[in-house]
N, C-alpha and C positions, 0 to 999 in steps of 0.2 A: 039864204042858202049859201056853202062855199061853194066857192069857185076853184074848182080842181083843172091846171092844163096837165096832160097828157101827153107826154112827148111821143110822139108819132116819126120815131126813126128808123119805117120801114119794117119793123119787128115781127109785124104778120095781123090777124085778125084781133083787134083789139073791144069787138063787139060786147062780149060777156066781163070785162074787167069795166067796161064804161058804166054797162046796165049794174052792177055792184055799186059800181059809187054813187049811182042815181041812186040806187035804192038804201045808198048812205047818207041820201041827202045832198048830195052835192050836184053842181051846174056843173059840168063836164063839158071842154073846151081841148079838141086833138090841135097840133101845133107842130106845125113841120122845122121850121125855122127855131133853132136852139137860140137866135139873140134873141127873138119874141121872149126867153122864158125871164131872162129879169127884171118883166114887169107883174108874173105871175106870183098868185099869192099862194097858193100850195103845187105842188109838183111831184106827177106821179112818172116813173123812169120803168115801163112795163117789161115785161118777162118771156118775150119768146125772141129766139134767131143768137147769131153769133156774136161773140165779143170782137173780133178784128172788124167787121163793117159796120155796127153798131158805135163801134167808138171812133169811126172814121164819121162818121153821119157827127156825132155831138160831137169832136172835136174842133168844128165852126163853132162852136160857142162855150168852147172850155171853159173861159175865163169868164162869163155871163152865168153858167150855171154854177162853178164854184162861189163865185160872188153870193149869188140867192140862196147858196146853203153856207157859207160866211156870216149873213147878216141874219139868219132863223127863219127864212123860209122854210116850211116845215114839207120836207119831202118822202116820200116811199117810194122803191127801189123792190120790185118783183123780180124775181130769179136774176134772168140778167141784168135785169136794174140793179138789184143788191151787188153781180158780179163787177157794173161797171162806176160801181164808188168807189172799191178797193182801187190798186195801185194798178195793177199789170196783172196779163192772164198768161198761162201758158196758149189757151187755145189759140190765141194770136197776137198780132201785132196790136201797136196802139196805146196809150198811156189810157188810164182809169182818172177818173176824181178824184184820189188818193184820199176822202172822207174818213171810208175804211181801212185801219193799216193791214194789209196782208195780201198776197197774190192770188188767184185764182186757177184750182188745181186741176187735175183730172182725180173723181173719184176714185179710189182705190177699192175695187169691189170685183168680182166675177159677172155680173150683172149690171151691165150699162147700155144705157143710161139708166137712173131710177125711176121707172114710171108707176102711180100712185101711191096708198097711201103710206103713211108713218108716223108715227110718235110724237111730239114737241116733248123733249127733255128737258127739264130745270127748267121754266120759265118764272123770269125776275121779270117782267113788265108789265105796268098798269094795262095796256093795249090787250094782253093776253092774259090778263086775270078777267077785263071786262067781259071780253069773248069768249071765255071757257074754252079757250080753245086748245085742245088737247093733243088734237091728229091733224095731218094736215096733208092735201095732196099734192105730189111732186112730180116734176117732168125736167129732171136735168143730169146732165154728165160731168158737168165740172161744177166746185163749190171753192169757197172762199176760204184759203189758209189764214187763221188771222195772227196776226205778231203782236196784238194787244189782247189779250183774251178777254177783257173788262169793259172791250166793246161787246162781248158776244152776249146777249140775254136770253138766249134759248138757244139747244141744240140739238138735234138727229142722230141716228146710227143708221145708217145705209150697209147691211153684212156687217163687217167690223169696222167700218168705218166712221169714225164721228166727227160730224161737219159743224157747221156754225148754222144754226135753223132762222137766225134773228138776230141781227145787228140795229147796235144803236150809238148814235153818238148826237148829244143836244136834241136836234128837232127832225135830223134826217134818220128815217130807219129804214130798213133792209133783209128781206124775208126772202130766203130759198125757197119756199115755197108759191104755190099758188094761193091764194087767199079768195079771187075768182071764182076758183072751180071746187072751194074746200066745203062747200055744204054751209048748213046754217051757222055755222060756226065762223068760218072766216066770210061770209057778209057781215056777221057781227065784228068780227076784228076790221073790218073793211070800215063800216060803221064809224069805231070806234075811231079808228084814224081819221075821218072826218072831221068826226067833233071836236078832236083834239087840234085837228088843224085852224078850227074855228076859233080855238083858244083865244 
Protein backbone atom coordinates (compact mmCIF):
# COMPACT_ATOMS: atom_id res chain seq x y z
CA UNK A 1 0.00 0.00 0.00
CA UNK A 2 1.22 3.80 -0.26
CA UNK A 3 1.99 5.59 2.13
CA UNK A 4 0.22 9.04 2.03
CA UNK A 5 1.43 11.74 5.14
CA UNK A 6 -1.04 14.25 5.61
CA UNK A 7 -0.01 17.49 6.90
CA UNK A 8 -1.91 18.13 9.88
CA UNK A 9 -1.66 22.06 10.07
CA UNK A 10 -4.33 22.61 12.41
CA UNK A 11 -6.88 22.98 9.26
CA UNK A 12 -9.78 21.36 11.10
CA UNK A 13 -11.34 17.78 10.87
CA UNK A 14 -9.48 15.93 8.66
CA UNK A 15 -11.43 12.49 9.32
CA UNK A 16 -13.41 11.91 6.02
CA UNK A 17 -10.41 13.13 3.52
CA UNK A 18 -8.21 10.13 5.60
CA UNK A 19 -11.12 7.59 5.24
CA UNK A 20 -11.00 8.43 1.12
CA UNK A 21 -7.57 7.77 0.91
CA UNK A 22 -7.85 4.42 2.87
CA UNK A 23 -10.50 3.62 0.77
CA UNK A 24 -7.70 4.61 -2.10
CA UNK A 25 -5.68 2.35 -0.83
CA UNK A 26 -3.37 3.98 0.84
CA UNK A 27 -1.66 3.91 4.77
CA UNK A 28 -2.59 7.34 6.00
CA UNK A 29 0.01 8.83 8.34
CA UNK A 30 -1.29 12.86 9.90
CA UNK A 31 2.14 14.75 10.75
CA UNK A 32 2.29 17.75 12.62
CA UNK A 33 5.82 18.72 12.17
CA UNK A 34 6.49 20.10 8.25
CA UNK A 35 10.56 18.91 8.53
CA UNK A 36 9.00 15.29 9.21
CA UNK A 37 7.51 15.65 5.55
CA UNK A 38 10.95 15.11 3.51
CA UNK A 39 11.18 11.89 4.42
CA UNK A 40 7.49 11.27 3.04
CA UNK A 41 6.70 9.57 -0.07
CA UNK A 42 3.51 11.27 -1.23
CA UNK A 43 1.95 14.27 0.42
CA UNK A 44 -1.49 15.36 0.95
CA UNK A 45 -1.68 19.55 1.97
CA UNK A 46 -5.65 19.35 3.07
CA UNK A 47 -8.34 21.94 2.45
CA UNK A 48 -10.24 23.58 5.34
CA UNK A 49 -9.11 26.97 7.44
CA UNK A 50 -7.25 30.10 6.43
CA UNK A 51 -4.34 30.93 4.39
CA UNK A 52 -2.44 33.56 6.91
CA UNK A 53 -2.06 30.71 9.83
CA UNK A 54 -2.00 27.80 7.70
CA UNK A 55 1.15 29.21 5.98
CA UNK A 56 2.54 30.31 9.39
CA UNK A 57 2.17 26.49 10.58
CA UNK A 58 4.34 25.12 7.09
CA UNK A 59 6.54 27.97 6.88
CA UNK A 60 8.72 25.83 9.58
CA UNK A 61 9.31 23.72 6.81
CA UNK A 62 9.35 25.75 3.75
CA UNK A 63 12.25 24.66 2.42
CA UNK A 64 11.67 20.86 3.45
CA UNK A 65 8.50 20.82 1.63
CA UNK A 66 9.61 22.56 -1.54
CA UNK A 67 12.60 20.30 -1.65
CA UNK A 68 9.89 17.01 -1.68
CA UNK A 69 7.99 18.69 -4.45
CA UNK A 70 11.56 19.73 -6.29
CA UNK A 71 12.81 16.18 -6.24
CA UNK A 72 8.91 14.44 -7.59
CA UNK A 73 7.35 13.81 -4.62
CA UNK A 74 4.16 13.36 -5.72
CA UNK A 75 1.84 15.82 -3.75
CA UNK A 76 -2.16 16.98 -3.70
CA UNK A 77 -3.13 20.23 -2.46
CA UNK A 78 -7.23 20.40 -1.51
CA UNK A 79 -8.85 23.79 -1.50
CA UNK A 80 -6.43 25.53 0.66
CA UNK A 81 -3.76 23.04 -0.17
CA UNK A 82 -4.06 23.98 -3.95
CA UNK A 83 -4.30 27.82 -2.40
CA UNK A 84 -1.04 27.32 -0.35
CA UNK A 85 1.21 26.20 -3.50
CA UNK A 86 0.55 29.32 -5.39
CA UNK A 87 2.62 32.36 -4.44
CA UNK A 88 0.75 34.88 -1.98
CA UNK A 89 -2.99 35.32 -0.96
CA UNK A 90 -4.92 38.27 -0.61
CA UNK A 91 -6.70 36.60 2.30
CA UNK A 92 -3.50 37.10 4.35
CA UNK A 93 -0.19 37.33 5.24
CA UNK A 94 2.57 34.68 4.50
CA UNK A 95 4.50 33.49 1.42
CA UNK A 96 2.86 30.28 -0.68
CA UNK A 97 5.24 27.38 -2.16
CA UNK A 98 5.27 29.42 -5.19
CA UNK A 99 4.66 25.54 -7.15
CA UNK A 100 1.83 27.38 -8.63
CA UNK A 101 2.40 30.76 -10.49
CA UNK A 102 -0.51 32.97 -9.53
CA UNK A 103 -2.05 34.78 -6.19
CA UNK A 104 -4.94 33.70 -4.49
CA UNK A 105 -8.06 35.91 -5.05
CA UNK A 106 -11.33 36.60 -3.43
CA UNK A 107 -13.93 35.20 -5.72
CA UNK A 108 -15.83 37.66 -7.60
CA UNK A 109 -19.45 36.56 -7.23
CA UNK A 110 -22.67 37.98 -5.27
CA UNK A 111 -22.59 34.69 -3.52
CA UNK A 112 -19.84 33.96 -1.01
CA UNK A 113 -18.54 31.76 -0.17
CA UNK A 114 -19.23 28.93 -2.78
CA UNK A 115 -20.83 26.11 -1.11
CA UNK A 116 -21.62 22.87 -3.06
CA UNK A 117 -21.77 21.61 -6.17
CA UNK A 118 -20.34 22.62 -9.78
CA UNK A 119 -19.21 21.71 -12.97
CA UNK A 120 -15.40 20.70 -13.83
CA UNK A 121 -14.81 22.57 -17.20
CA UNK A 122 -12.26 21.36 -19.90
CA UNK A 123 -10.68 18.67 -18.16
CA UNK A 124 -7.11 17.71 -19.78
CA UNK A 125 -5.92 15.10 -17.08
CA UNK A 126 -5.40 11.53 -16.88
CA UNK A 127 -6.56 11.70 -12.93
CA UNK A 128 -9.97 13.13 -14.25
CA UNK A 129 -10.60 11.22 -17.35
CA UNK A 130 -10.00 7.96 -14.89
CA UNK A 131 -12.65 9.41 -12.45
CA UNK A 132 -15.22 10.53 -14.63
CA UNK A 133 -15.31 13.14 -12.83
CA UNK A 134 -17.48 15.83 -13.93
CA UNK A 135 -19.00 17.83 -10.79
CA UNK A 136 -17.48 18.55 -7.98
CA UNK A 137 -18.18 19.84 -4.47
CA UNK A 138 -17.03 23.10 -3.27
CA UNK A 139 -16.61 25.17 0.07
CA UNK A 140 -14.53 28.20 -0.68
CA UNK A 141 -14.14 32.09 -1.05
CA UNK A 142 -11.04 32.66 -2.37
CA UNK A 143 -9.34 30.67 -5.65
CA UNK A 144 -6.32 30.85 -7.30
CA UNK A 145 -5.42 33.68 -9.99
CA UNK A 146 -3.06 31.83 -12.12
CA UNK A 147 -0.15 33.84 -14.48
CA UNK A 148 0.55 30.62 -16.21
CA UNK A 149 -2.75 29.24 -17.53
CA UNK A 150 -0.99 25.87 -18.94
CA UNK A 151 -0.79 24.95 -15.35
CA UNK A 152 -4.44 24.98 -15.14
CA UNK A 153 -6.05 21.53 -16.36
CA UNK A 154 -9.65 22.09 -15.48
CA UNK A 155 -11.75 24.86 -14.60
CA UNK A 156 -15.10 26.24 -12.77
CA UNK A 157 -17.55 29.21 -13.10
CA UNK A 158 -18.74 30.29 -9.70
CA UNK A 159 -21.78 33.25 -11.35
CA UNK A 160 -19.45 34.69 -13.80
CA UNK A 161 -16.58 33.91 -12.42
CA UNK A 162 -14.10 31.43 -13.88
CA UNK A 163 -11.45 30.02 -11.54
CA UNK A 164 -8.77 27.29 -11.98
CA UNK A 165 -10.83 24.00 -10.67
CA UNK A 166 -7.19 21.74 -11.08
CA UNK A 167 -3.73 22.60 -11.16
CA UNK A 168 -1.00 20.81 -12.14
CA UNK A 169 2.64 21.02 -12.44
CA UNK A 170 5.11 17.52 -12.70
CA UNK A 171 3.72 15.42 -9.77
CA UNK A 172 2.21 18.02 -7.38
CA UNK A 173 -1.60 18.78 -8.29
CA UNK A 174 -3.96 21.03 -6.82
CA UNK A 175 -7.92 20.83 -6.79
CA UNK A 176 -10.39 23.67 -5.57
CA UNK A 177 -12.41 21.36 -4.87
CA UNK A 178 -13.30 18.79 -2.34
CA UNK A 179 -12.58 15.43 -3.70
CA UNK A 180 -13.62 14.12 -0.02
CA UNK A 181 -16.97 15.13 0.11
CA UNK A 182 -17.56 14.80 -3.98
CA UNK A 183 -19.43 11.54 -4.08
CA UNK A 184 -18.31 8.51 -5.95
CA UNK A 185 -16.70 10.19 -8.32
CA UNK A 186 -13.92 12.09 -6.42
CA UNK A 187 -13.10 8.86 -4.18
CA UNK A 188 -12.36 7.63 -7.62
CA UNK A 189 -10.19 10.70 -8.51
CA UNK A 190 -8.92 10.25 -4.84
CA UNK A 191 -8.23 6.74 -5.93
CA UNK A 192 -6.63 7.64 -8.88
CA UNK A 193 -4.15 9.87 -7.24
CA UNK A 194 -3.08 7.06 -5.11
CA UNK A 195 -2.13 5.00 -7.74
CA UNK A 196 -0.39 7.42 -9.49
CA UNK A 197 1.50 8.31 -6.61
CA UNK A 198 2.36 4.55 -6.34
CA UNK A 199 3.86 5.09 -9.80
Amino acid sequence: MTRVTVFDYGAGNLHSLVKALEAGGATVVLERDAAALGTATAIVLPGVGAFAPAAAARARGLDVVRASVDRGTPVLGICLGLQLLAESSDEGAGAGLGVMAGRVERLEAARVPQIGWNAIESPRDPLLASAQLDEAYYANSYVVRPTRPEQVVAWSTHEHDRFAAVMRVGRTVGVQFHPEKSSRAGLSFVRAWVEEAAA
